[in-house]
MIVEXVO-311560 format. One record per residue (C-alpha): residue in one letter; y, z, x. Coordinates in steps of 0.25 Angstrom, whole numbers, plus 5000, padded with zeros to 4 digits. Example, Ala and Ser with C-alpha at 12.3 -4.5 7.8 and 13.67 -1.06 7.14 Angstrom:
a498250315049 s499650295055 
# end
This chain:
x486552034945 x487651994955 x488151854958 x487651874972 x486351954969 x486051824960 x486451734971 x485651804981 x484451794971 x484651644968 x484751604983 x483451674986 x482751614974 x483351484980 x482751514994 x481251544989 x481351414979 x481451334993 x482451224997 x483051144987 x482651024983 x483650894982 x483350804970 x482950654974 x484250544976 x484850554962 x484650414955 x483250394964 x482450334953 x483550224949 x483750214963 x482150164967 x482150094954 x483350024958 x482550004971 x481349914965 x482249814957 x483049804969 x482049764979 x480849714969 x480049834973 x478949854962 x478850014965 x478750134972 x478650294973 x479650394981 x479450544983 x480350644988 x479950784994 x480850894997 x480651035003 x479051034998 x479250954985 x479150824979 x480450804972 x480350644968 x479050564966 x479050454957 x478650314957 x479550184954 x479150044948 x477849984948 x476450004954 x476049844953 x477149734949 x476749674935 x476049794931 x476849924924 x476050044931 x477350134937 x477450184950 x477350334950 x477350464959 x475750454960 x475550304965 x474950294976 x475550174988 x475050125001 x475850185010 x475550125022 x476150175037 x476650305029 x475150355029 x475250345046 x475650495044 x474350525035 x473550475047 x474350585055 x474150685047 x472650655045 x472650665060 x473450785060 x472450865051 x471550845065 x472450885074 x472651015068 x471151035066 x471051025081 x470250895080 x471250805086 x472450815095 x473550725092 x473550675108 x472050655109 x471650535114 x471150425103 x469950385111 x469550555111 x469450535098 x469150395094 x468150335102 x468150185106 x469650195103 x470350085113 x471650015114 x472049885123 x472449975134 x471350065139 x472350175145 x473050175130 x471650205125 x471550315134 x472650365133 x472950365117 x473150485107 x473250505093 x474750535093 x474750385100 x473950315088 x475150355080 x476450345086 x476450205090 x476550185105 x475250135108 x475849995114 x475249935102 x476449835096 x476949835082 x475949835072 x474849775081 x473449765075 x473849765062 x473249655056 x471949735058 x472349785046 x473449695040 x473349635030 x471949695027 x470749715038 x469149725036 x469149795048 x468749945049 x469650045058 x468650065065 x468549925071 x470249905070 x470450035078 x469449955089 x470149825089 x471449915094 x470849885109 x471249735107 x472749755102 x473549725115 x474549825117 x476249795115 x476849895126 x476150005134 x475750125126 x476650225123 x477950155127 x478450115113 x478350115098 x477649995091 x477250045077 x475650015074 x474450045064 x473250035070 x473250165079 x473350225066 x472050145064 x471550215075 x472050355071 x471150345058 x469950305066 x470250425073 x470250515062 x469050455057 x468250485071 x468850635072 x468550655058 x467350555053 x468250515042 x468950405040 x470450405039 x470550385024 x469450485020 x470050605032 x471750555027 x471250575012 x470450705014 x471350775026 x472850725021 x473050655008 x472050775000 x472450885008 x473950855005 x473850834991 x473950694991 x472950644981 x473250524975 x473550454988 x472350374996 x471950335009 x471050235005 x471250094997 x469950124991 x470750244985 x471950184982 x471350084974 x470750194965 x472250244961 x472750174951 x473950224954 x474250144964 x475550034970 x475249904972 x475749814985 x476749714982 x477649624992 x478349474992 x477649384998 x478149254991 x479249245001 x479349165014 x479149295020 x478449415014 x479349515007 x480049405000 x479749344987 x479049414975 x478649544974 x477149544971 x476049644968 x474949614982 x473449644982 x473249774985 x472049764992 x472749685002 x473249805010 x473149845024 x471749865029 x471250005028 x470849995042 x472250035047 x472450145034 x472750255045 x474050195047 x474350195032 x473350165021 x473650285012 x474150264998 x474950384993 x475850404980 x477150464981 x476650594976 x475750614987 x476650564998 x477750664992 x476450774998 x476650705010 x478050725011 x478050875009 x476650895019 x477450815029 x478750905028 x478151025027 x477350995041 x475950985036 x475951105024 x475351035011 x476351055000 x475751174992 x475951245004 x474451305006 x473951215017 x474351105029 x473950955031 x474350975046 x474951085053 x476451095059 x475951045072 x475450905066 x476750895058 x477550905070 x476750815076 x476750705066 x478450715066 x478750715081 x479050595086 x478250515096 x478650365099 x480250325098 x480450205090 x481350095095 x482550105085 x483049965081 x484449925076 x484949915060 x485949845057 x487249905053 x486849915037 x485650015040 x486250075053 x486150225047 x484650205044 x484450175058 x483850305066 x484250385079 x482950405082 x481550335078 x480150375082 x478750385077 x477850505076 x476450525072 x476350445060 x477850465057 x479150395061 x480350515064 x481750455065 x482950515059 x483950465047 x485450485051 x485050575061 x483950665051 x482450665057 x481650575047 x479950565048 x479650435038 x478650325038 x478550205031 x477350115028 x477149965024 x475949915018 x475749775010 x476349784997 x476749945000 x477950025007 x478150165011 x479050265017 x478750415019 x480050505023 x480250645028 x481650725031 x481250825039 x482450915039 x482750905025 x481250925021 x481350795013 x480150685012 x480050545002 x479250425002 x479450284997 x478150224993 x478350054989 x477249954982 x477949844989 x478449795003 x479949805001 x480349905012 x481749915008 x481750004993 x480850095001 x481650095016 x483050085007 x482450214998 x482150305009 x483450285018 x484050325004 x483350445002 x483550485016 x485150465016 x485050565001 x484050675008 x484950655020 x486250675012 x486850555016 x487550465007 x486750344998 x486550215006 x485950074999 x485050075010 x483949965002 x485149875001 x485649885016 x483849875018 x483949775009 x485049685015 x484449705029 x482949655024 x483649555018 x484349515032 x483149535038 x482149445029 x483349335030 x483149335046 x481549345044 x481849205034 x482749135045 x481949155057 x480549105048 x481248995045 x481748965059 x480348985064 x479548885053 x479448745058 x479348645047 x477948605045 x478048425046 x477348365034 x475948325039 x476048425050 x474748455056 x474548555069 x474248485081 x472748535081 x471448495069 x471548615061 x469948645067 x470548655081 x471348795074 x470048855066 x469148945072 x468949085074 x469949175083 x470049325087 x471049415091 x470649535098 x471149645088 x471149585076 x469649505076 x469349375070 x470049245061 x469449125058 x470348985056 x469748885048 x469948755041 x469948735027 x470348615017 x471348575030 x471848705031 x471848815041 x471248955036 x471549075044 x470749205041 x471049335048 x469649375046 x469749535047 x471149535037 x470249515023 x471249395016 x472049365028 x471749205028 x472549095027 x472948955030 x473648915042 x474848805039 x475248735051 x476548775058 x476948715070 x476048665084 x474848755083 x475448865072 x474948885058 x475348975049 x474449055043 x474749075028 x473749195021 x473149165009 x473649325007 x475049315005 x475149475010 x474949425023 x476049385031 x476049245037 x475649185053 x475849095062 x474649055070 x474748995084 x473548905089 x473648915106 x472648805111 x471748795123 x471848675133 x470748605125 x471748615112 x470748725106 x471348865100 x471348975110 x472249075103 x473049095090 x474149165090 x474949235076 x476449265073 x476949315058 x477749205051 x478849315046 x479749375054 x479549505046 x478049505047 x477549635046 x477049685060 x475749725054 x475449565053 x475349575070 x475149435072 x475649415085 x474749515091 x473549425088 x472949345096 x471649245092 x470849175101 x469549095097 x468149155095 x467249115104 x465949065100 x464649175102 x463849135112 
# end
């Protein structure tokens, strides 16, 4: 045979084997290992796909710290905000069956729904529940949910009418939760399913993705499973120790739509290839939405204020920065990016699709240390990229570390020292009672031994007692070390009784889910 007859023949063979496939970052296994000593991260599991196939997907460290079960591809982690695009895609699988439309209007398909504003109620879709321009501020309602909830979605999605809006309804972007409450209310009344049963049966089965759960009942039945852990010995959270939480301390499954799912790296590396290949499952015989829907998921919808870095992470910063249906688009040095990332307590997540170079990974984390997972992904972007290697957790780490040192200052300058034998200016019976805030319900002030007890009634373990602060302020110190500290202003009435308590986070990096300040307590009045 000739040289160019055997060329012509190894080229072809070439073409019908498909593109090739680049190996991981050489060294990527020392690297992540280098990773969790670093930042005293216990574990956590990365997966690569590229051109249809998973080329990496292995776990690193330890489940739970102080036990020896390993971390491996199949363990299953909370994954919270990342599983916004699993709601989408559970919506999408009804758009394409022609039982919704993705600019019908909420209250055509979920009766009783209302916001503050009854032209907003009017006038709001579905693509509005998920792109965050309601007018709703950062994070509001949250703590229907946060730190846990007994309250059903049903009964969450109807307390929305009382959350007071931030700016007028599509003129901005203010990241939320609860309308993705409201979209899994929504799938449950077009369906007569409930989001965990229809996102099991109509996504995660469908696309192969059988270890992972959208249920905690589920995920409690995996042995396989990561643990939270955080630092909460610290004088803010995410200082201190790193230790294993309770698990069953999570977020309430009320607000699961917006990212209750549990997934292993194995599954999430199915996701990966569905995604990039616009909805075809990966054995090629079938769709989890059609064209139309991926299209739709990946255009952008709402801009995103782009704020400055400083001159340390100045290449990380983006060109352009929007939100799309259950996916943030931006670019990296100039290349179209469509990621997520997701926090839950104890758990971190990011979820990374390249586009143009048909590449996707995921960082999955049993612990709050954002920077290993952030500092990871830049990595393996600048690699699949081909640009050249940057310590980007040490510049990630150098700027928390600047960061938390300004968060430490400024809580010092704000904490007025407590005189021996202080007492508030008020008998601590003139404080107890029972209040309401319009959203969130009911909490009850007691007093106990010569203390204070707050209990947030409807956030199962969120008590705690109130140490006096300064004038009418307390500081309310939770039993449950998870949750992160309050202030508590006591306004008085002109006959020195309490008309209204206001709340404010102690930290200055509070996460915005703890939405103190939009509460707003006022005294129950007595039936009858």
């Amino acid at each position: 045979m000739s040289r160019p007859l055997a060329l012509m023949l190894t080229l072809a063979v070439l073409a019908l084997a498909g593109p090739a496939l680049a190996a991981p970052p050489p060294g990527l296994d020392a690297r992540v290992d280098g990773l969790l000593s670093t930042f005293g991260t216990p574990g956590l599991a990365v997966v690569i796909v590229e051109n249809g196939r998973i080329t990496h997907a292995k776990g690193y460290g330890v489940r739970r710290l102080g036990f020896p079960e390993r971390i491996d591809k199949d363990t299953i982690f909370p994954t919270a905000s990342t599983g916004k695009a699993f709601t989408v895609a559970a919506l999408a699988t009804l758009v394409d069956e022609g039982k919704i439309a993705w600019d019908d209007k909420v209250i055509d398909r979920l009766p009783g729904f209302q916001m503050y504003d009854p032209w907003v109620t009017r006038e709001m879709t579905i693509r509005d529940l998920l792109v965050h321009r309601s007018g709703l501020g950062l994070g509001a309602g949250d703590l229907l949910f946060v730190p846990s909830s007994n309250l059903s979605r049903a009964e969450s999605v109807r307390r929305l009418r009382y959350i007071k809006p931030a700016t007028s309804f599509r003129s901005g972007y203010a990241y939320d939760n609860v309308l993705y409450m409201v979209a899994g209310q929504l799938i449950e009344a077009v369906t007569g399913q409930t989001w965990e049963t229809y996102v099991r049966e109509h996504v995660l089965k469908p696309a192969g993705m059988l270890d992972s759960t959208s249920d905690d009942a589920d995920r409690f039945r995996n042995p396989n499973r990561a643990w939270p852990h955080g630092r909460l010995d610290g004088p803010i959270r995410g200082l201190g120790t790193q230790v294993a939480l309770d698990e069953r301390n999570g977020l309430g499954s009320n607000a699961a739509p917006a990212g209750g799912l549990a997934i292993s790296a194995a599954d999430m590396g199915r996701w990966l290839m569905i995604q990039l290949a616009h909805g075809k499952l990966p054995e090629g015989d079938g769709r989890l939405f059609s064209e139309d829907a991926s299209r739709e998921m990946w255009t952008p919808q709402t801009l995103q204020p782009i704020n400055p870095r400083p001159a340390s992470l100045a290449e990380s910063g983006p060109q352009f920065l929007s939100y799309a249906l259950g996916w943030e688009v931006r670019d990296w040095r100039g290349h179209k990016i469509i990621w997520h990332a997701g926090a839950d307590i104890g758990f971190g997540a990011v979820v990374v699709l390249i586009p143009e170079k048909n590449v996707g990974f995921s960082i999955l984390m049993n612990a709050e240390d954002g920077v290993p997972t952030i500092g990871l992904m830049y990595e393996l972007l600048d690699y699949y990229l081909g640009y050249p290697k940057a310590d980007w957790p040490s510049r990630l780490g150098a700027y928390k570390k600047i960061q938390i040192n300004a968060a430490l200052e400024a809580l010092k300058a704000n904490t007025v020292p407590t005189l021996s034998g202080a007492k508030p200016p008020l008998a601590l019976e003139t404080y107890a009672g029972d209040y309401v805030d319009p959203w969130y319900g009911p909490i009850s002030l007691r007093v106990e031994g010569g203390r204070l007890l707050i209990d947030f009634k409807q956030s199962p373990g969120m008590v705690g007692e109130l140490e006096y602060y300064q004038f009418n302020t307390f500081k309310a110190v939770w039993r449950d070390k998870q949750i992160e500290p309050a202030y508590l202003t006591f306004s008085l009435s002109p006959e020195g009784k309490v008309d209204r308590i206001r709340l404010k986070a102690v930290s200055p990096l509070a996460d915005f889910s703890y939405d103190y300040q939009d509460l707003d307590f006022t005294p129950v009045t007595p039936a009858g």
